[in-house]
C-alpha positions as CSV (number, residue, x, y, z in Angstrom):
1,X,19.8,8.7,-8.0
2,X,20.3,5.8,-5.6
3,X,20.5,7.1,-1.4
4,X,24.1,7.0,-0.5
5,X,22.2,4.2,2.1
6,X,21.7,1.5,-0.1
7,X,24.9,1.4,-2.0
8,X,25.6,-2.1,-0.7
9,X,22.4,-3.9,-1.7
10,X,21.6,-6.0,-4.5
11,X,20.9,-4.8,-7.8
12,X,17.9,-6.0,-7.3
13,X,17.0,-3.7,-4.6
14,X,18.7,-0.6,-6.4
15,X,16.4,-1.5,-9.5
16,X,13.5,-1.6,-7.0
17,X,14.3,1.7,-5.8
18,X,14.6,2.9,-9.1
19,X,11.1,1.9,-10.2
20,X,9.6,3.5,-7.1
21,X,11.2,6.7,-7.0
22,X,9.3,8.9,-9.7
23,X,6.0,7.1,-8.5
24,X,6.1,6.7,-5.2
25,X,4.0,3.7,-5.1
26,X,3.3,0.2,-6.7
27,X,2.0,-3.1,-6.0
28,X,4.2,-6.1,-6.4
29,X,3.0,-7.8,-9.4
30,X,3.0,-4.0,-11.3
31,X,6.4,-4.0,-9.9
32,X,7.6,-7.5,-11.5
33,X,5.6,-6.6,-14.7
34,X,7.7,-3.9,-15.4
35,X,11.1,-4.9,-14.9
36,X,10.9,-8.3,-15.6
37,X,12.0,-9.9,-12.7
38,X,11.0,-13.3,-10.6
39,X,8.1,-12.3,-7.6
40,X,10.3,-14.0,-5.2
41,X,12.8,-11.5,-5.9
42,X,11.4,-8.2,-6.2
43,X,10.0,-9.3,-2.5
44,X,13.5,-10.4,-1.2
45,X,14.4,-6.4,-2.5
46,X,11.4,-4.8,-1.2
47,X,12.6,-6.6,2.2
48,X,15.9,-5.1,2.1
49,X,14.3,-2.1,0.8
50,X,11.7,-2.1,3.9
51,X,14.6,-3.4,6.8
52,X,16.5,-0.1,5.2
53,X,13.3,1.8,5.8
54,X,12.9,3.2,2.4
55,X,9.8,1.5,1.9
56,X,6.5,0.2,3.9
57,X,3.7,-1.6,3.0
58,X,0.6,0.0,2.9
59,X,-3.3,-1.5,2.2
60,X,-4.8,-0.4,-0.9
61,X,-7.4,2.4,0.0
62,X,-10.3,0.5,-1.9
63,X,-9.4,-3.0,-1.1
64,X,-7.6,-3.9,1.9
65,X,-6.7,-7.4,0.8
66,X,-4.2,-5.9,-1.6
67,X,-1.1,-3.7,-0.6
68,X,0.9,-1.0,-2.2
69,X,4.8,-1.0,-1.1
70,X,5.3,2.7,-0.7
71,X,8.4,5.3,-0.4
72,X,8.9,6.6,3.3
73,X,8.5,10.2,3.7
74,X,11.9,10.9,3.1
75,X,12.5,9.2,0.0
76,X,9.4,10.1,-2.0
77,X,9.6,11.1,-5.6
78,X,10.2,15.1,-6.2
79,X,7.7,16.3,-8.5
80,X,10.3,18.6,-9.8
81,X,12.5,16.1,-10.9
82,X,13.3,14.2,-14.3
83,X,12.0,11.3,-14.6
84,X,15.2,9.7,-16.0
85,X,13.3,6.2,-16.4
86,X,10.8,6.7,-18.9
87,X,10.8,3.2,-20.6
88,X,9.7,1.7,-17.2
89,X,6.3,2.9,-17.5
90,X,4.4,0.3,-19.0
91,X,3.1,-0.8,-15.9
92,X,1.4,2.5,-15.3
């Protein structure tokens, strides 16, 4: 379910959100690999997504070069839910 927060954003962003939610975590390019959209915009969501505060930017733990765009605190996935997205996961 999409926060009550970002009703107003871009499908883009919602779709974004979507992806993240049951993982918590993903790079970009796993990101656009998955649902099939341009880099340029999955960034331009992950911005909206960030200025919203739903999601940071992290480093990768074993390679700081790369960065993982990550679901604040209050938005990560709950284990306990169904993951209603299942044909997403290719990029796992």
């Amino acid at each position: 379910m999409i926060p009550s927060e970002l009703a107003d954003y871009s499908s883009s962003a919602k779709l974004v959100y979507t992806l993240l939610h049951p993982r918590g975590a993903m790079r970009v390019t796993e990101i656009v690999g998955a649902l099939y959209l341009r880099e340029n915009t999955v960034r331009s969501a992950l911005a909206a997504l960030a200025d919203a505060g739903v999601v940071v930017e992290r480093p990768v733990a074993h390679d700081a070069r790369r960065r993982l765009d990550v679901l604040t605190a209050t938005h990560e996935p709950d284990e306990a839910a169904p993951r209603a997205h299942r044909h997403l996961d290719r990029a796992r």
